[in-house]
C-alpha positions as CSV (number, residue, x, y, z in Angstrom):
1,X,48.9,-21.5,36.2
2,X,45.8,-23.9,36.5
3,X,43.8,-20.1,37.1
4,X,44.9,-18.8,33.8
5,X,44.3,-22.2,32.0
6,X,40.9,-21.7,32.8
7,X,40.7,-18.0,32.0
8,X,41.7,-18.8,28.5
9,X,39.1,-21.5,28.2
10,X,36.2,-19.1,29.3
11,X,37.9,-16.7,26.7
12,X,37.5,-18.8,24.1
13,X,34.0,-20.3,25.0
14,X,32.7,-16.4,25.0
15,X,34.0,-15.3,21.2
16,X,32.4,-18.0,20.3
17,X,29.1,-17.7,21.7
18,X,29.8,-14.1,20.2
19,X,30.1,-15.7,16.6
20,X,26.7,-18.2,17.0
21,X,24.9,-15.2,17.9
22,X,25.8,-13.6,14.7
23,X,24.9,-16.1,12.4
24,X,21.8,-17.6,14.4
25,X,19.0,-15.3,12.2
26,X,21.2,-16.6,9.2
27,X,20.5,-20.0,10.1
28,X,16.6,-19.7,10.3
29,X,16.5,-18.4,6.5
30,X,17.8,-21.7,5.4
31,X,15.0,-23.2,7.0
32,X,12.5,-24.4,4.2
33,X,9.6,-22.6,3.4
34,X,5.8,-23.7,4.1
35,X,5.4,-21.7,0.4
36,X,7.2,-23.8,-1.7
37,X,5.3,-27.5,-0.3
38,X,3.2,-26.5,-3.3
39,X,3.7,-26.6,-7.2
40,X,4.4,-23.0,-8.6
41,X,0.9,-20.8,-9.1
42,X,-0.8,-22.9,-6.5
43,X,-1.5,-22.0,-2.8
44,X,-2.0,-24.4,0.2
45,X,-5.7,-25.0,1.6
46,X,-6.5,-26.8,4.8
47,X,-5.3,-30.0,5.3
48,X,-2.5,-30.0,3.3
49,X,-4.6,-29.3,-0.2
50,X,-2.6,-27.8,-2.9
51,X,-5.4,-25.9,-5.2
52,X,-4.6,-24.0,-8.2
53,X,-4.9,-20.3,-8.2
54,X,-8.0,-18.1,-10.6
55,X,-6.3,-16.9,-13.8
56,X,-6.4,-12.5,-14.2
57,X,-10.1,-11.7,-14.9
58,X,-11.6,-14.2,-13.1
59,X,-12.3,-14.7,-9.0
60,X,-12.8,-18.0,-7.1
61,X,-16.4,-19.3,-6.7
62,X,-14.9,-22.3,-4.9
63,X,-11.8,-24.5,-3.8
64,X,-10.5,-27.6,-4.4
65,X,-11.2,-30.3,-2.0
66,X,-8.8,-32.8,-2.6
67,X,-5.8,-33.5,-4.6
68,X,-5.8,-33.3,-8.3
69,X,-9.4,-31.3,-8.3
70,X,-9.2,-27.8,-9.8
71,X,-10.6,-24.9,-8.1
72,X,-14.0,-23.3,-9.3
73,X,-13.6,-20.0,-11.1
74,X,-16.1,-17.6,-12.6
75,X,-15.1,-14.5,-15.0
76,X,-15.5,-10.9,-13.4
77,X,-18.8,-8.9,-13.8
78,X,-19.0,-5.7,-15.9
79,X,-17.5,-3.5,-13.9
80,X,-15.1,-5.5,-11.8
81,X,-11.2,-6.8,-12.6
82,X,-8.4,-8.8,-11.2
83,X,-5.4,-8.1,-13.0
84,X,-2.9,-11.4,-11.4
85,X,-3.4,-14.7,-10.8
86,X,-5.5,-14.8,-7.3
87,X,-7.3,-16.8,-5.4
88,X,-10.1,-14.0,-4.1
89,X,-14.0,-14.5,-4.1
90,X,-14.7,-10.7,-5.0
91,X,-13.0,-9.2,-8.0
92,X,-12.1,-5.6,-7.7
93,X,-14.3,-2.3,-8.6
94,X,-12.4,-0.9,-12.0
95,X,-11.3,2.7,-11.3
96,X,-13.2,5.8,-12.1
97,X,-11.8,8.5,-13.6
98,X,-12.9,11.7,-12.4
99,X,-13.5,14.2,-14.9
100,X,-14.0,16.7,-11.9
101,X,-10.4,16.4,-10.5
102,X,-9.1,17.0,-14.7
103,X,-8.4,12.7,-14.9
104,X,-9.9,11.8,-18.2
105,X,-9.9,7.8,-19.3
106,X,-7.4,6.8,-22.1
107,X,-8.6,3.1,-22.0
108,X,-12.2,1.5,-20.8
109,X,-11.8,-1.4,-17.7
110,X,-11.4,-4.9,-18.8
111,X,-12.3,-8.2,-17.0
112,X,-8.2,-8.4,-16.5
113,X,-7.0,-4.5,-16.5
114,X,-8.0,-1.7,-14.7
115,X,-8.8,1.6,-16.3
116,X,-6.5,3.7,-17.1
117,X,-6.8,7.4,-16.5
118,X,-4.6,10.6,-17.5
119,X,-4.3,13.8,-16.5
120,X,-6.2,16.4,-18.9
121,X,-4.1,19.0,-20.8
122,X,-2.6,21.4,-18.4
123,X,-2.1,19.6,-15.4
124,X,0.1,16.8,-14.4
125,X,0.4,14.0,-13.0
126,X,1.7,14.3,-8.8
127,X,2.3,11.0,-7.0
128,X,1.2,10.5,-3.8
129,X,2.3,6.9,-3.6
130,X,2.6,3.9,-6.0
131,X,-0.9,3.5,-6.2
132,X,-2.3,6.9,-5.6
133,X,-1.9,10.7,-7.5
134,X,-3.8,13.7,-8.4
135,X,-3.6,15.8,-11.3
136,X,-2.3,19.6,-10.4
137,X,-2.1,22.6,-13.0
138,X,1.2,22.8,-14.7
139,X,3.4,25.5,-13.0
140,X,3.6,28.9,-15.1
141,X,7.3,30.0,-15.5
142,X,7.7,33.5,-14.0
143,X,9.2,37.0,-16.0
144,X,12.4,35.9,-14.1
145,X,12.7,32.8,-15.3
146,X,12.7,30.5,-18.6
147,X,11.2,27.5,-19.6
148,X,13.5,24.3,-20.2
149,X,11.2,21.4,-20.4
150,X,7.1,21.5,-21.4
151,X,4.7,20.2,-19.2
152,X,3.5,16.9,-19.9
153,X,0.5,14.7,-18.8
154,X,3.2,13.2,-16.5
155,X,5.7,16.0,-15.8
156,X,5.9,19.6,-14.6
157,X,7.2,22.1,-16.2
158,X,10.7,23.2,-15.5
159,X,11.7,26.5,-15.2
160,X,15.3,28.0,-14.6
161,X,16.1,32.0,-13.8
162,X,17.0,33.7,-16.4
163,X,20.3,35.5,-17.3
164,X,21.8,37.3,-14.5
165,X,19.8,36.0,-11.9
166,X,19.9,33.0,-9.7
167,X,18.2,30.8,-7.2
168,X,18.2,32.1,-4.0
169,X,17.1,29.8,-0.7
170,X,13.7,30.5,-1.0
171,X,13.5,29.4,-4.2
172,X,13.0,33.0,-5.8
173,X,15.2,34.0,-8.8
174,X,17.1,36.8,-6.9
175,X,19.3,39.2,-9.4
176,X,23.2,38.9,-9.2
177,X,24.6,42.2,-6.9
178,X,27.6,40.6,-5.9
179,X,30.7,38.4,-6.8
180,X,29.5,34.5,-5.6
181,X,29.6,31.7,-7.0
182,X,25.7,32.2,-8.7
183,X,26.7,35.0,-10.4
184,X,31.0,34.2,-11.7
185,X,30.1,36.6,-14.8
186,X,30.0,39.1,-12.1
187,X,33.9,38.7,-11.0
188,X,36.8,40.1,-12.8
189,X,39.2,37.1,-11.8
190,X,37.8,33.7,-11.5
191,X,38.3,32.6,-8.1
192,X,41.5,30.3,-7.0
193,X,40.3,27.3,-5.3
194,X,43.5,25.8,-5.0
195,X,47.2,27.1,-4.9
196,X,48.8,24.1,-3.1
197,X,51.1,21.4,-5.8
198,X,48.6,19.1,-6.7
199,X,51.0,16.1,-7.0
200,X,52.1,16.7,-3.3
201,X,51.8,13.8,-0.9
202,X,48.9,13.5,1.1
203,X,49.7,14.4,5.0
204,X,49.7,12.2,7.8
205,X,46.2,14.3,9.3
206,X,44.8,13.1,5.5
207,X,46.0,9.6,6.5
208,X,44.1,9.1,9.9
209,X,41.3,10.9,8.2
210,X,40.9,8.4,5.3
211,X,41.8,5.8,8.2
212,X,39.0,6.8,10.8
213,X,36.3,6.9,7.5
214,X,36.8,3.5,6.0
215,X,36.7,2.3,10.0
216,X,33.2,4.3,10.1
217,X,32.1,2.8,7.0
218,X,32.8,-0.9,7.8
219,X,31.0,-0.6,10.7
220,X,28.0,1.1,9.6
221,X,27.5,-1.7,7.1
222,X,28.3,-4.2,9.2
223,X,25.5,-2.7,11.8
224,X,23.3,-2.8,9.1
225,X,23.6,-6.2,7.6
226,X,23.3,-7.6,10.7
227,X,20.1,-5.7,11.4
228,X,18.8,-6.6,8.0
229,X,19.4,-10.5,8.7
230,X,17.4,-10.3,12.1
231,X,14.4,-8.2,10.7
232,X,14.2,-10.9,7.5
233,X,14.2,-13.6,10.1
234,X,12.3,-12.2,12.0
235,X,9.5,-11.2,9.6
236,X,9.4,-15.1,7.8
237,X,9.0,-16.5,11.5
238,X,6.4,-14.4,12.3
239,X,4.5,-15.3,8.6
240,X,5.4,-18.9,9.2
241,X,3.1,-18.6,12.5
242,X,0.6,-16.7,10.8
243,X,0.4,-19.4,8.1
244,X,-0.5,-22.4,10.6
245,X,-2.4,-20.2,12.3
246,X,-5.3,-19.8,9.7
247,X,-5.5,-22.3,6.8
248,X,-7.3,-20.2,4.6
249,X,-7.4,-16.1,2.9
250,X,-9.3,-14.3,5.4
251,X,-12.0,-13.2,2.5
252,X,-12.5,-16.4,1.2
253,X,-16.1,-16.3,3.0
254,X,-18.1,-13.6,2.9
255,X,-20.1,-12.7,5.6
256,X,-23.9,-12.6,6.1
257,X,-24.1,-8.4,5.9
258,X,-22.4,-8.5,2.7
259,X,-24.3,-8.6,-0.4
260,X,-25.6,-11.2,-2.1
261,X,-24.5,-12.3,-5.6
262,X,-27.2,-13.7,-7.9
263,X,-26.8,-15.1,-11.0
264,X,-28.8,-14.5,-14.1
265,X,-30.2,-17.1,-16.1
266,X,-28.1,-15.8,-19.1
267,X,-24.6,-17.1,-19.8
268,X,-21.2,-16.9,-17.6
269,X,-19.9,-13.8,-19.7
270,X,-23.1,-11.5,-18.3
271,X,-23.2,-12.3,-14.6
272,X,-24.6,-9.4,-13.0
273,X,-24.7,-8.4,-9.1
274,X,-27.6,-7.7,-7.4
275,X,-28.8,-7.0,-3.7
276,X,-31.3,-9.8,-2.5
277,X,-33.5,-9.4,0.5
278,X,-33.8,-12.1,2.9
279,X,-37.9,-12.2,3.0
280,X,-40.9,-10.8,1.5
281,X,-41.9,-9.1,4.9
282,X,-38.1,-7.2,4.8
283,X,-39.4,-5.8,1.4
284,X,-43.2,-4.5,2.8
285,X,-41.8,-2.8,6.5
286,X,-38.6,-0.6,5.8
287,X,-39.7,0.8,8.5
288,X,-38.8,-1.8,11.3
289,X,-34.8,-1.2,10.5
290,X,-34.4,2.2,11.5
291,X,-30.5,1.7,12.4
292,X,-29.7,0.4,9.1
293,X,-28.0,2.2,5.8
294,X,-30.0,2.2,3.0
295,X,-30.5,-1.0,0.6
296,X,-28.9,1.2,-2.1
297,X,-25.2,1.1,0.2
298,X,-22.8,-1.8,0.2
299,X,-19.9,-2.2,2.4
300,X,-17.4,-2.5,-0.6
301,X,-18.9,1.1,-2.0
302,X,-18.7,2.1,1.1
303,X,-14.7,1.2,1.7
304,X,-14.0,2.0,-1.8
305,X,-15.5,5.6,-0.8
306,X,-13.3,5.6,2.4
307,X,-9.8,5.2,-0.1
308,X,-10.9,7.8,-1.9
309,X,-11.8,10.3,1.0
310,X,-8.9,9.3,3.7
311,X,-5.0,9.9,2.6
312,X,-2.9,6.8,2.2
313,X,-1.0,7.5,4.9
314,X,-3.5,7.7,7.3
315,X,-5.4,4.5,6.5
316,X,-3.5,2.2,9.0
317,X,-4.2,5.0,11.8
318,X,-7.8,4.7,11.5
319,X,-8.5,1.0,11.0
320,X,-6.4,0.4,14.2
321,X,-8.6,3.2,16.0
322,X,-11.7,1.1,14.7
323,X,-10.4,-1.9,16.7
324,X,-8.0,-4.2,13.6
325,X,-5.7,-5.9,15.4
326,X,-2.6,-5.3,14.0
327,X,-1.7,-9.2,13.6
328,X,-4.8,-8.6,10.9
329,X,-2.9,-5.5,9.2
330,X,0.2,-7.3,8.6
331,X,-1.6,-10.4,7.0
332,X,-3.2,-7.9,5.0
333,X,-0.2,-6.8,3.8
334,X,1.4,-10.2,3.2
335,X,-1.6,-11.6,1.0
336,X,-1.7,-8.5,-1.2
337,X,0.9,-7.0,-3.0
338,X,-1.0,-3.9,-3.7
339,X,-1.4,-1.2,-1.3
340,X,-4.5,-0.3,-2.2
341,X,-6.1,-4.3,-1.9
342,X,-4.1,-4.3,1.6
343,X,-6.4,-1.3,2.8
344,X,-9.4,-2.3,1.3
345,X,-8.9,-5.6,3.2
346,X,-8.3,-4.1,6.4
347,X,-11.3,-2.3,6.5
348,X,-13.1,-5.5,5.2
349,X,-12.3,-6.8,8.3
350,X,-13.7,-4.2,10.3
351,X,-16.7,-3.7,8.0
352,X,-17.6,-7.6,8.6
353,X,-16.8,-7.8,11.9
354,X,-18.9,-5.0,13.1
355,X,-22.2,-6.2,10.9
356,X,-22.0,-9.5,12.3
357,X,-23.0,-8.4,15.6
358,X,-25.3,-5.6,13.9
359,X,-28.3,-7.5,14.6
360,X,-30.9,-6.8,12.4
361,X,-29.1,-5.9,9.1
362,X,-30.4,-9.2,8.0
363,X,-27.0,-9.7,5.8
364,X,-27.7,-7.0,3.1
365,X,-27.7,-3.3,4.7
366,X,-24.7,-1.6,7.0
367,X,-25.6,-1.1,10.9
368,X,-26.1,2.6,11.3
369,X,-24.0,2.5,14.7
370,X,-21.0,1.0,12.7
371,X,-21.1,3.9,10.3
372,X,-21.6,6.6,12.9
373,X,-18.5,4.7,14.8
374,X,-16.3,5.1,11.1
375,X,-17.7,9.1,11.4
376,X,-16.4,9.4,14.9
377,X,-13.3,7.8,14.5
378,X,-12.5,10.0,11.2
379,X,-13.3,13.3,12.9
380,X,-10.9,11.9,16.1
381,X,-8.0,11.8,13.7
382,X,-8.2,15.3,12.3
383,X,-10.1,14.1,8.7
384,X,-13.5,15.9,9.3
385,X,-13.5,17.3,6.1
386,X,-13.5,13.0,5.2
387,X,-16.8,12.7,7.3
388,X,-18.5,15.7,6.3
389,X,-18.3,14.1,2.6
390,X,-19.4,10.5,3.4
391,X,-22.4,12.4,5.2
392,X,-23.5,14.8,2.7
393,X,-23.7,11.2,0.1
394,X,-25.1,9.4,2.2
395,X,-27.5,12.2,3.3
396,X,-26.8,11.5,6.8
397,X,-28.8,14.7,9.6
């Protein structure tokens, strides 16, 4: 008797381990958030500093430093945008549209919206993903077929076979030979799908059929709400470390290879960029940097070039095979809601990283060595046609 006393004790002790373990990722989602210690808009700087965020249209020339100070931001140059409330020191290069792949501009960029392109008459718009398309001829209906709905700037053309023909597997309208279900107008009875009472009682195989399903369904969901929880726990935990482990955006600084932004002497509204060099001497011997780029070549042209050239889905294959650490992809990720600014920021990091042990790029030209290693790596992952472009603009032997 004492025995089974204690079997049921170690019984009960294991279901509910069994139930703690289901609820423990519940448990870590009710912990509060390091986001919400500051007032909505703002965003936490080191040592505990709340600091407000630059309004659309502007970018931030400098944080606050203590509480109640206001962060210092400067409108976007010609040229440039930020469309959301942000807290970047670069605003973004407006869009091009490119009259050579049929996109033709509807409206001109603005210091707080991109610019917005179209597909030309005749072609439509195909998405590649939420930030990327092309524009591709509209699709010509064929003698077999008729057209239903017009092509559009934003929608192919729909086409349907025509009478007495149907869509075969291919996708071919194939003319109707036989009696099937394409072609009823070619059967002399319609065909009887049923004969059985319709009001009879369902069987008992119907039963354990309906039975075993709603078992299969319960379970399924169950599998995947409880897989769901973990990977949401899971995720915040693993941002919560990434928060404490750097206090500040990862761009907030530029580096010394980037360009350097000069002011003009005119008002706030007509800041211009331009590329500085660090001496007079760097100016009279070109010659003594034979493994840099060109003046003329700035690392975000350069990256912007890259988005344009490599596939969306490919981006994350090749900054990892130029050495980003994937810790740095996912806070990419987590500080920009765009795909596009995630990708550009990856390659930041790579970009900055490599010129800051460039040696003599003296902080305004790219390190010839880091853009043969972006070549190499391009060519290694099948996008040669990619490299063959950046080298014919960049008029590389």
């Amino acid at each position: 008797m004492e025995g089974a006393g204690h079997r049921g004790r170690w019984t009960k002790c294991t279901i509910l381990l069994l139930f703690m373990s289901m609820f423990i990722p519940t448990l870590t989602l009710l912990e509060p958030s390091e986001e919400h210690m500051c007032p909505h808009g703002d965003y936490p700087a080191e040592k505990g500093i709340c600091c407000n965020r630059c309004s659309p249209g502007f970018k931030l020339v400098e944080k606050c430093n203590a509480t109640g100070q206001r962060s210092n931001c400067k409108p976007c140059p010609d040229g440039e945008f930020t469309d959301q409330m942000n807290f970047y020191p670069n605003c973004l290069s407006c869009r091009r549209c490119k009259a050579s792949k049929h996109d033709e501009e509807i409206s001109a960029c603005k210091r707080q919206q991109n610019t917005v392109c179209r597909c030309e008459a005749g072609y439509y718009k195909f998405n590649i993903d939420s930030e990327t398309y092309e524009c591709r001829r509209c699709k010509q209906c064929r003698r077999d077929e008729k057209k239903t709905e017009t092509c559009t700037p934003e929608k192919n053309t729909v086409c349907e076979c025509t009478e007495n023909y149907y869509r075969a597997t291919a996708g071919k309208c194939t003319p109707c030979k036989n009696c099937t279900a394409e072609c009823k107008h070619h059967c002399s009875d319609p065909p009887v799908l049923n004969t059985g009472d319709p009001h009879a009682a369902p069987t008992i195989n119907e039963y354990l059929i309906n039975i075993i399903a709603g078992v299969v369904v319960v379970t399924v969901v169950s599998l995947m709400l409880v897989v769901l929880i973990t990977y949401v726990a899971t995720k915040r935990s693993t941002k919560k470390k990434l928060l404490k482990r750097t206090t500040q955006p990862s761009d907030v600084y530029p580096d010394s290879c980037e360009q350097v932004l000069v002011h003009s002497e005119e008002p706030s509204e007509n800041l211009s960029v331009r590329a500085v060099p660090q001496s007079h001497a760097s100016e009279q011997e070109p010659s003594n940097l034979p493994d840099c780029v060109p003046l003329e070549i700035r690392i975000p042209d350069l990256i912007y070039t890259v988005l344009d050239l490599v596939p969306v889905l490919q981006v994350k294959r090749l900054v990892r095979s130029l050495g980003v650490k994937d810790t740095e992809i996912e806070q990419a990720e987590m500080d920009h809601r765009s795909c596009h600014e995630a990708h550009y920021q990856m390659l930041r990091v790579w970009a900055e990283r490599g010129s800051r042990t460039g040696g003599g790029c003296r902080g305004r030209m790219l390190h010839w060595p880091l853009l043969h290693e972006l070549l190499d790596k391009l060519r290694m992952i099948h996008l040669g046609q990619a490299a063959e472009e950046l080298e014919t603009k960049y008029s590389i032997q």
